[in-house]
Structure formats: structure tokens, C-alpha cells
C-alpha positions in Angstrom: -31.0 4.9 -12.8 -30.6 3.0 -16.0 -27.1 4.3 -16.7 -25.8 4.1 -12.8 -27.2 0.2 -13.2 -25.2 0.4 -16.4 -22.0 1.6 -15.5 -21.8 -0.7 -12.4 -22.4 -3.9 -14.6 -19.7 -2.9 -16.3 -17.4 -2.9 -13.9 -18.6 -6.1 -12.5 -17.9 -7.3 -15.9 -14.4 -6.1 -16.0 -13.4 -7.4 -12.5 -14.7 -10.4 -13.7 -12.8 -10.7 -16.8 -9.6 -9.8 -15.2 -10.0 -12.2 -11.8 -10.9 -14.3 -14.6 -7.5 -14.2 -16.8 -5.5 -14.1 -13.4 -6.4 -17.3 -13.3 -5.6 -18.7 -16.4 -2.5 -16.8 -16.8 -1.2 -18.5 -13.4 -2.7 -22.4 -14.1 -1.2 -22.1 -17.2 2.6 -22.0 -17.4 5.4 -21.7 -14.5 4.5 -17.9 -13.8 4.9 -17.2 -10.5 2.4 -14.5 -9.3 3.0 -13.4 -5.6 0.1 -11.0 -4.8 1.1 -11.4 -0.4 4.2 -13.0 -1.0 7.9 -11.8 0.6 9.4 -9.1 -1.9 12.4 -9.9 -4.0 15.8 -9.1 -2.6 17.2 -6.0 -4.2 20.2 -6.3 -6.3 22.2 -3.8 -4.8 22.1 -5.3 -1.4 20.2 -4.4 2.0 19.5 -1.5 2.8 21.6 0.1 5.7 19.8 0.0 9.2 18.8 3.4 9.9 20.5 5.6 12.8 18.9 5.5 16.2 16.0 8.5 17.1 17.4 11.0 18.5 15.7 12.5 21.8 16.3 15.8 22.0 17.9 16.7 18.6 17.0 20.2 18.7 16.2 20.9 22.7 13.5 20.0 24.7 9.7 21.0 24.4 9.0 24.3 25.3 6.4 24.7 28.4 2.9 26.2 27.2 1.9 29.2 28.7 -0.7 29.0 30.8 -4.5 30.1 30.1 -5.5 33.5 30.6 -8.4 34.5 32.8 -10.6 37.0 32.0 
């Protein structure tokens, strides 16, 4: 029990520290830190809008056979 109590203290410790240093790091200077924020446009440009889904691309569904009795 001692080292499951351990081990999990541990890493309460450690998401401490680190919620901890987030902190700092982002009161401290002009950092900006977007953990939900809108992603950064790409350099490249947008990517293209993709082609329209095809019904039917390689025939339609085939019927299931029906059950067998006996």
C-alpha cells in the first residue's frame, strides 16, 4: 500500500510543479500560451477543400441473402 500511496504523491507532486511553472512562465514575459485557442495559419496556405462523397463509387450494396430455415 505504502508504495501505491507513494507513487501517486508523486505524481501529484509533479502535476503540481508543472501547473505550477505554467503559470509563471505565462505571468512572466509576453509568451503567449494558447492551450484552446484557434491554430496558427499554415505557411503554405489553406488547405484545398476536399472533393464531394461520392455515392456509389464502386456500385451499389449488394442485397443479403436471406436466412436459412432449418
Amino acid at each position: 500500500m505504502s508504495r501505491i500511496l507513494a507513487s501517486v504523491s508523486l505524481a501529484m507532486l509533479v502535476l503540481t510543479v508543472a501547473m505550477g511553472l505554467k503559470t509563471v512562465v505565462a505571468t512572466q514575459g509576453d509568451v503567449v500560451m494558447k492551450g484552446n485557442g484557434v491554430a496558427p495559419a499554415p505557411l503554405n496556405g489553406p488547405d484545398p477543400t476536399p472533393a464531394p462523397w461520392k455515392h456509389g463509387l464502386n456500385g451499389p450494396d449488394p442485397t443479403p441473402a436471406p436466412w436459412k430455415k432449418g
